[in-house]
C-alpha positions in Angstrom: 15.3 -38.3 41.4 14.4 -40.1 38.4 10.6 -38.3 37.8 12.3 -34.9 38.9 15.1 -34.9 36.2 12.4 -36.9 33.6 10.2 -33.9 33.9 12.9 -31.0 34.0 14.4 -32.9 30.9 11.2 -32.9 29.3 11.0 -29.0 29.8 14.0 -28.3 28.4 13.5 -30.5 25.3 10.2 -28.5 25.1 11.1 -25.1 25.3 14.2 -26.1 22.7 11.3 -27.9 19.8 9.9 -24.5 20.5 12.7 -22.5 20.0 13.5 -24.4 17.0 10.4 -24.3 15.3 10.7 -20.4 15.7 14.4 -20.6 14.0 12.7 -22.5 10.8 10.0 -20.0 10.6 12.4 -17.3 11.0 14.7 -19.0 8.4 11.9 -20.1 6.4 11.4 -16.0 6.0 15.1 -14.9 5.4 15.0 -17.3 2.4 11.9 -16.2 0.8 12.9 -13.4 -1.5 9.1 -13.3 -3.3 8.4 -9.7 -3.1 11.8 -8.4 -3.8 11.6 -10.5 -7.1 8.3 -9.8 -7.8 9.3 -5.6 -7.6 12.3 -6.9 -9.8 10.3 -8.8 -12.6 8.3 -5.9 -12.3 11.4 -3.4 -12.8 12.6 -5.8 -15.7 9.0 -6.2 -17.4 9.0 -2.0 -17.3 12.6 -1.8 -18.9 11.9 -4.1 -21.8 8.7 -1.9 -22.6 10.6 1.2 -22.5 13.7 -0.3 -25.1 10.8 -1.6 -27.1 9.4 2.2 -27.3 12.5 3.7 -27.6 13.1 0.7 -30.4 10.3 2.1 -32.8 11.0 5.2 -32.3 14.2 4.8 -33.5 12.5 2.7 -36.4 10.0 5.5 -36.9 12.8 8.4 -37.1 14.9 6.4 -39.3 11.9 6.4 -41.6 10.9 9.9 -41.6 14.2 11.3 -41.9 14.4 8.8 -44.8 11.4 10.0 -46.4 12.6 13.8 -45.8 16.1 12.7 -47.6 13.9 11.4 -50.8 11.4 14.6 -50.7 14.6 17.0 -50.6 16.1 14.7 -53.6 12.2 15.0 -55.3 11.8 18.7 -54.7 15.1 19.3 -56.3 14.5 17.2 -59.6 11.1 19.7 -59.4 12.8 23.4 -59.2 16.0 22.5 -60.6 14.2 23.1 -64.4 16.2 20.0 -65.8 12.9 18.5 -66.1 10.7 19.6 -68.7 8.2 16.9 -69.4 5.1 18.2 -68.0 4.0 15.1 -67.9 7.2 13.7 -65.8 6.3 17.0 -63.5 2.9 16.4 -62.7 4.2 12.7 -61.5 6.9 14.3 -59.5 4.3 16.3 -58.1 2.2 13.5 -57.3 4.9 11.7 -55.4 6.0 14.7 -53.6 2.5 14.9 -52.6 2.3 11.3 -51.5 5.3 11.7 -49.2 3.9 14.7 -47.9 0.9 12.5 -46.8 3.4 10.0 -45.5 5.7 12.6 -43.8 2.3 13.7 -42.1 1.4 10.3 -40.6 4.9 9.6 -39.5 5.4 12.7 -37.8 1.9 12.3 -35.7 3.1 8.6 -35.0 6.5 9.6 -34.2 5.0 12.0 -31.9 3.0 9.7 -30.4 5.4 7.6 -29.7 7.7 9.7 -27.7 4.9 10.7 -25.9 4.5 7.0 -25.3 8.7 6.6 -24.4 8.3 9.5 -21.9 5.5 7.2 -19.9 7.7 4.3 -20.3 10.1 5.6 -18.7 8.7 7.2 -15.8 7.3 3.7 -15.2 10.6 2.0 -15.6 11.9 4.8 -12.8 8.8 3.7 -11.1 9.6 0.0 -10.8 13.1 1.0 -10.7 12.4 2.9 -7.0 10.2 0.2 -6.2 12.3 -3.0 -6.6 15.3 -1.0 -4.4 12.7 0.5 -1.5 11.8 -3.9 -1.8 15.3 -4.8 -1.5 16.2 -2.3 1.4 12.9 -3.4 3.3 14.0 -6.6 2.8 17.3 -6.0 3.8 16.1 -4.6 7.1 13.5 -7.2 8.1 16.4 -9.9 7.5 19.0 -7.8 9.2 16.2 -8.2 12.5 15.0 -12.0 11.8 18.3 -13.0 11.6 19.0 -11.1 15.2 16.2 -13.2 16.4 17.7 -16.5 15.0 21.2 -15.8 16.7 19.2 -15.5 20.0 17.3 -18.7 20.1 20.2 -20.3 19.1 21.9 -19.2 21.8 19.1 -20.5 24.1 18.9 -23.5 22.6 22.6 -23.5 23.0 22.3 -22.8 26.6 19.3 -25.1 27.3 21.6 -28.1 25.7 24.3 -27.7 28.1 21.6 -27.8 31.1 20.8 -31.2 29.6 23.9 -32.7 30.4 23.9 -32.9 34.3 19.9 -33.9 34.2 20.5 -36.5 31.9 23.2 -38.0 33.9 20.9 -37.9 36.6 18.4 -40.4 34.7 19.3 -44.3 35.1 20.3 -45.6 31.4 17.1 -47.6 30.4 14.9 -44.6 31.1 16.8 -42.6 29.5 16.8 -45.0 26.2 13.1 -44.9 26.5 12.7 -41.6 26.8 15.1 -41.6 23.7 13.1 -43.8 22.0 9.6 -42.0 22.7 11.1 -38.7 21.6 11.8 -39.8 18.0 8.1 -40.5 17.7 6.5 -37.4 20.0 7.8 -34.4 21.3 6.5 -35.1 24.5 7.5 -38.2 25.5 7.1 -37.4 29.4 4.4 -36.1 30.9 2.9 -35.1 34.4 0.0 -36.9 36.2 -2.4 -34.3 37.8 -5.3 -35.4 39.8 -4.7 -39.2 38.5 -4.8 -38.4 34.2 -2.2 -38.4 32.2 -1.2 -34.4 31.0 -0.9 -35.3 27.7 -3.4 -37.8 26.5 -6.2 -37.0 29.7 -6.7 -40.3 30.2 -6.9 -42.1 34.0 -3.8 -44.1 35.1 -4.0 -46.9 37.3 -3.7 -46.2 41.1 -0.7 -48.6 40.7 0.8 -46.5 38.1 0.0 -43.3 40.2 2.2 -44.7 43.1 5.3 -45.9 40.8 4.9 -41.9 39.0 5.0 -40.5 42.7 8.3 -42.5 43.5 11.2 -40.9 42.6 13.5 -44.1 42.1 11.1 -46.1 39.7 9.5 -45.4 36.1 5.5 -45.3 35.2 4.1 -45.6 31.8 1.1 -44.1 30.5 -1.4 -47.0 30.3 -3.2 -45.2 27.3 -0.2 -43.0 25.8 2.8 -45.3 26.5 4.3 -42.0 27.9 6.6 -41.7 30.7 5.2 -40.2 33.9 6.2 -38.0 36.7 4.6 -36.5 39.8 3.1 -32.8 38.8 
């Protein structure tokens, strides 16, 4: 029953390259993480903009409540009437008026920039939501490929322990060769239908129909190299 158990040997072998291939995809997916990191450089990114706002705000604040401490100090020396010199007045006056015109344009920019922190933020909650709706989907798609990769294990599992009586069924040296051929092609067996070769297409010899029809002898592919069986 040698061309019986090549070709049901050959099946299983198939059906378990294919299952495997679909365990390496599947894997192959489980480990890439690419859009859940993108969503958490994104999340990152949107947190350092919003310290860097609420950084210069700080810096901006420090400075007008600065300039507020030295106007209070200025306005005093002013209307406390130690200071007589008009002359030492009229500059006061003129630096009070300067850090008026200061106070102004730090106020608008400080404005501006909380206005700006607000923004930030809501963009860093943004990316925030974002990278954990990313994490959760990806949670759930590798919570079902991985489903998928327990069951073609198991059928390749299953398929494996069918090998074991067919192969014993298969004399030694065709069983070597067949060994042999599968470390170079998947298919290393193939049917002959209507006098070609399955997997290459090409005619076989009458001769080598006859020895693929037999069940106790071995036929090679003339073109291939191939082992074949009767399909």
């Amino acid at each position: 029953m040698t061309g019986t158990a090549i070709g049901a040997l050959q099946a299983l072998d198939t059906e378990n390259d294919r299952a495997r291939r679909q365990v390496r995809e599947l894997e192959a997916r489980i480990a890439d993480d690419a859009n859940a990191e993108a969503a958490r450089a994104a999340e990152q990114q949107a947190g350092e903009a919003l310290r860097t706002r609420r950084e210069v705000l700080r810096e901006r604040e420090a400075e007008l409540k600065s300039l507020e401490s030295r106007m209070g100090a200025l306005d005093q020396k002013l209307y406390s009437g130690k200071v007589q010199n008009p002359k030492e007045l009229a500059s006061y006056e003129r630096e009070l008026q300067m850090f008026k015109q200061n106070r102004d344009r730090l106020e608008e920019t400080v404005l501006g920039l909380m206005d700006e922190s607000e923004q930030a933020e809501r963009a860093a909650g943004d990316a925030r939501a974002a990278r954990e709706q990313a994490e959760a989907d990806r949670q759930d798609a590798c919570r079902g490929w991985q489903a998928e990769v327990d069951v073609l294990n198991a059928q390749i599992a299953e398929r494996s322990a069918r090998m074991t009586p067919v192969r014993a069924a298969i004399g030694i040296d065709t069983l070597d060769s067949y060994d042999r051929l599968r470390r170079r092609m998947p298919m290393a067996a193939a049917p002959v239908r209507h006098g070609v070769c399955a997997a290459c297409g090409i005619g076989v010899s009458a001769d080598v129909q006859a020895r693929a029809q037999a069940e106790d002898d071995v036929a090679l592919c003339d073109n291939c190299g191939r082992i074949l069986y009767a399909g």
